[in-house]
C-alpha positions as CSV (number, residue, x, y, z in Angstrom):
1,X,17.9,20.3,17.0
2,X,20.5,22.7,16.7
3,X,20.2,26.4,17.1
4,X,21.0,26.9,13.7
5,X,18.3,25.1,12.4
6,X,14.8,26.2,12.6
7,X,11.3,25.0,11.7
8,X,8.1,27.7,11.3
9,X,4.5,27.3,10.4
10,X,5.0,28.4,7.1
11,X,1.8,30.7,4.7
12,X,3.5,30.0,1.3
13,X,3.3,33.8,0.5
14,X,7.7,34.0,0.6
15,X,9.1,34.0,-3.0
16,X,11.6,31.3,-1.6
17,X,9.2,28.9,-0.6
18,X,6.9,29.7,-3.2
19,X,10.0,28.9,-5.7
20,X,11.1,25.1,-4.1
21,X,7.3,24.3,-4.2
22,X,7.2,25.4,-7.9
23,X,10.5,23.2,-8.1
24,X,8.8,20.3,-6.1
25,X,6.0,20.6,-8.3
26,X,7.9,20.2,-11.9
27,X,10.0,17.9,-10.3
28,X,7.2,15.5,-9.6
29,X,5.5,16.1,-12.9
30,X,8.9,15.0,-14.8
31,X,9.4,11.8,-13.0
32,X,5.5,10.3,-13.0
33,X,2.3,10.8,-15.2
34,X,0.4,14.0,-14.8
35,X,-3.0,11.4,-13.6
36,X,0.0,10.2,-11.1
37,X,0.9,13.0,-9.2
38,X,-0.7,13.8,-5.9
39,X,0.9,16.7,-5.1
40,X,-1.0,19.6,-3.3
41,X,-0.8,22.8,-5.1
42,X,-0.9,26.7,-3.3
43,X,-4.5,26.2,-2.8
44,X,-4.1,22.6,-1.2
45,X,-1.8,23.3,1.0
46,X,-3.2,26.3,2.8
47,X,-6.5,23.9,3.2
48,X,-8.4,23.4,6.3
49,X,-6.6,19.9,7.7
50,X,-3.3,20.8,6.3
51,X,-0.3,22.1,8.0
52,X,2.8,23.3,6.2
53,X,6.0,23.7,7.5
54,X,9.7,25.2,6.1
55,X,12.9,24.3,7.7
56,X,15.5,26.8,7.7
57,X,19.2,27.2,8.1
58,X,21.1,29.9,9.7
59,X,18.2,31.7,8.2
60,X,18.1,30.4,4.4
61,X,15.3,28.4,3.2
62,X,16.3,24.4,3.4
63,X,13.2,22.4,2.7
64,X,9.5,21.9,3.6
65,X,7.0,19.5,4.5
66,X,3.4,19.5,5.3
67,X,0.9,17.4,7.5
68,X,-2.3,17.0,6.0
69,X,-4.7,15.3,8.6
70,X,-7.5,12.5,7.1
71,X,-9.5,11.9,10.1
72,X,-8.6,11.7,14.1
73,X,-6.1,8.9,14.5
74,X,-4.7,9.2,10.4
75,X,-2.4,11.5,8.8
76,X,-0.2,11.8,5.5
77,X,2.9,13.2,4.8
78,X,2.6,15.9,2.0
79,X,5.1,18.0,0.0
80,X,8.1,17.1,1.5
81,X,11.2,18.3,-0.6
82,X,14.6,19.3,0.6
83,X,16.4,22.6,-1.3
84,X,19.2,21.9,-3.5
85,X,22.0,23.7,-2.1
86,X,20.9,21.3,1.6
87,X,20.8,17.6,-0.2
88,X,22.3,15.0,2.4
89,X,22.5,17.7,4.8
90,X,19.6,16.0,7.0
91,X,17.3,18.2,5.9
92,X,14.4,15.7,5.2
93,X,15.3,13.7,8.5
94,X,14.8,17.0,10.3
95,X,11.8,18.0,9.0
96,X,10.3,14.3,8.8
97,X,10.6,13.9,12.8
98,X,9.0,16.9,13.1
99,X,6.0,15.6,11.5
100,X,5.8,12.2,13.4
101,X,5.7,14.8,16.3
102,X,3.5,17.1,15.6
103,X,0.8,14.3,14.1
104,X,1.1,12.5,17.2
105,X,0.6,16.1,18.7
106,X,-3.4,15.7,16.9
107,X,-3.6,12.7,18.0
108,X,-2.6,10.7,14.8
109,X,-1.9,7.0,15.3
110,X,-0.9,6.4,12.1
111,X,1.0,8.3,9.3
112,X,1.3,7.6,5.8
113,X,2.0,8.8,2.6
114,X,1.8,8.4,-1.2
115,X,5.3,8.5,-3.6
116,X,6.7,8.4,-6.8
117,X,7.7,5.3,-7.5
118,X,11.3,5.3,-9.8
119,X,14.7,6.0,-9.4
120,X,14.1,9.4,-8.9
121,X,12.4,8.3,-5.5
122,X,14.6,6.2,-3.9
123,X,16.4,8.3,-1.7
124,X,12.8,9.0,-0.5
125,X,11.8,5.8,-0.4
126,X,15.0,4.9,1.9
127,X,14.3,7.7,4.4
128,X,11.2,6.8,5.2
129,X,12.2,3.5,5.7
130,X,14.8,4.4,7.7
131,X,12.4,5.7,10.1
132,X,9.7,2.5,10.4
133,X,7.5,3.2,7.5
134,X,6.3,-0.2,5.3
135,X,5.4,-0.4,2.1
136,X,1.4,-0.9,2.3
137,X,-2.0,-0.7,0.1
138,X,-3.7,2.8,-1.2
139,X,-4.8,4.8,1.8
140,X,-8.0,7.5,1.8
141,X,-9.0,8.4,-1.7
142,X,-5.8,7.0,-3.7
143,X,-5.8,4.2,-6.2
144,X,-3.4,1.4,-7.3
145,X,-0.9,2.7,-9.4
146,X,2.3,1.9,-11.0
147,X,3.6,5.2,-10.1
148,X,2.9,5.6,-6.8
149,X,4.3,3.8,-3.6
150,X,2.4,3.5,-0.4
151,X,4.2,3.7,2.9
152,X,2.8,3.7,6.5
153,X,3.4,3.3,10.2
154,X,1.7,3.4,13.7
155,X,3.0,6.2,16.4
């Protein structure tokens, strides 16, 4: 990674994460059902099992992600969005290899997540499979949907 980018342990209380999670959020929410989106608000993210992440350029705010672990060998992807201003910059690349790493870090074997399922999604959907996730069925506590797409892979 370059010096110029940088990844913290992030505690949500910074307006300018606080504002591209309120941005994820409504983002999510105009592209799928409310009953269809999984997102994990304030509360959620700062739970026991979850760890949230911000990626940073030269020192401005670029994105986030979050790991949320489901037992000892399964994780999921959470809350990954990528700042406006940083679109096709990598950002989501970044911050997506350093959650394989740090899942396989606890000991994850597997990592999935949940996702929208329209247009809106695809360039989502083609990162992840860009980096060896397959479609699959609901995972943990999710249901079939028509809005949601499934993805996992093994580490």
């Amino acid at each position: 990674m370059s010096d110029s980018w940088r990844i913290v342990e992030d505690d949500l209380s910074g307006a300018p994460i606080r504002t591209l999670l309120e941005r994820h959020f409504a983002g999510m929410l105009a592209n799928s059902p409310v009953g269809s989106c999984h997102f994990l608000d304030f509360d959620g993210l700062r739970a026991g099992g979850v760890t949230f992440w911000s990626i940073h350029k030269e020192g401005v705010l670029a994105g986030c992600g979050a790991l949320k672990m489901l037992d000892g060998a399964h994780g999921e992807i959470k809350s990954m969005r990528t700042a406006d201003a940083f679109l096709r910059q990598g950002v989501a690349a970044r911050m997506l290899g350093h959650i394989i790493t740090e899942a396989r870090r606890h000991g994850a074997e597997r990592l999935s997540l949940e996702t929208g399922s329209g247009t809106a999604f695809e360039p989502a959907l083609a990162l992840y499979r860009r980096h060896g996730f397959e479609d699959c069925e609901p995972f943990a506590d999710y249901r079939p949907d028509p809005f949601s797409r499934f993805m996992t892979r093994r580490l």
